[in-house]
C-alpha positions in Angstrom: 47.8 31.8 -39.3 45.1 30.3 -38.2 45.0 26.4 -36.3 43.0 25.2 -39.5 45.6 27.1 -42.2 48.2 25.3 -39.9 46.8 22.2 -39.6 46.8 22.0 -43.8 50.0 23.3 -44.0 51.5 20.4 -41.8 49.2 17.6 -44.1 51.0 19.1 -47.2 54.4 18.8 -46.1 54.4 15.5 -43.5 51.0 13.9 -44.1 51.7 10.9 -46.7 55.0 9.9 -44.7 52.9 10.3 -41.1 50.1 8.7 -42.4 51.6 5.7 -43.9 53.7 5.6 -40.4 49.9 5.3 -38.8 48.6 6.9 -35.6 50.9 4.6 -33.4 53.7 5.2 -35.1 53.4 9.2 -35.4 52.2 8.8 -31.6 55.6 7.7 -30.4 57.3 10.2 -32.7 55.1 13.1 -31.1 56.5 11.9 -27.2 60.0 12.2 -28.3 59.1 15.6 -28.9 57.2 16.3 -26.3 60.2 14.9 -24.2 62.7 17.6 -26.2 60.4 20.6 -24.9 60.2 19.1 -21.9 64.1 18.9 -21.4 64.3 22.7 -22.9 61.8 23.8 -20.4 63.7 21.8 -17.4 67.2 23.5 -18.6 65.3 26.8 -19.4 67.0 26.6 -22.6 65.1 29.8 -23.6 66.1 30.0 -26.9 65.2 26.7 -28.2 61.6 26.8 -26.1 60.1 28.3 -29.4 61.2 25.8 -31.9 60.0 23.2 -29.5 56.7 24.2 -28.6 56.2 24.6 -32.9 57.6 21.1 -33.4 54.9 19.7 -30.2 52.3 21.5 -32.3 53.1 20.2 -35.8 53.3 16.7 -34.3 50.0 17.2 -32.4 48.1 18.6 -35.5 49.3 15.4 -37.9 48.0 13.4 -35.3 44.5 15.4 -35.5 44.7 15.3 -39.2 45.6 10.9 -39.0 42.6 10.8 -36.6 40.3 12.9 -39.2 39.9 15.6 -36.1 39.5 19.6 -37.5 41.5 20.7 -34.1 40.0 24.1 -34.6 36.9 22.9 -34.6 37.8 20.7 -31.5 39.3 23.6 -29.8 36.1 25.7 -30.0 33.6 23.1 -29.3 35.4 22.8 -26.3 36.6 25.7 -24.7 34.9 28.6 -26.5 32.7 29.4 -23.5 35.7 28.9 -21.4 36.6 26.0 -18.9 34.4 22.8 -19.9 33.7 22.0 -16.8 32.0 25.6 -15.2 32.2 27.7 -18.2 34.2 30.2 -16.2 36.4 32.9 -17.7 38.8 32.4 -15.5 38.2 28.7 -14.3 36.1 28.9 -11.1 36.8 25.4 -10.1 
């Protein structure tokens, strides 16, 4: 799948209710699950590290899509020639 296809697939199922929530609102929502990876990670609670990372991405990509930002878009304007600062493949800063 690619970051666009998931991206739509995330407006079709959550975007009215996140929407009408607002970009505050869906903000604080996206912490509290930033905040469940980051407990999984800190227990290494390996087998709930997957669902979390999918949930931190879902809740990322409704914010995108609240915002009117085409994250795949943003993500290759911005790092296809590598790190934005020196361009480096590895980073050479």
């Amino acid at each position: 799948m690619e970051i666009r296809d998931f991206q739509e697939k995330i407006e079709s199922i959550y975007f009215e209710r996140d929407s009408a929530r607002g970009l505050a609102g869906t903000h604080m929502w996206f912490m509290e699950e930033v905040g469940e990876l980051t407990r999984a990670l800190r227990r290494d609670e390996r087998d709930e590290l997957e669902g979390e990372f999918a949930d931190v991405f879902a809740w990322l990509s409704t914010l995108a899509s609240i915002a009117e930002i085409d994250l795949e878009e943003a993500v290759r304007k911005k790092y296809e020639a590598g790190c934005p600062r020196c361009d480096g493949t590895p980073c050479a800063c």
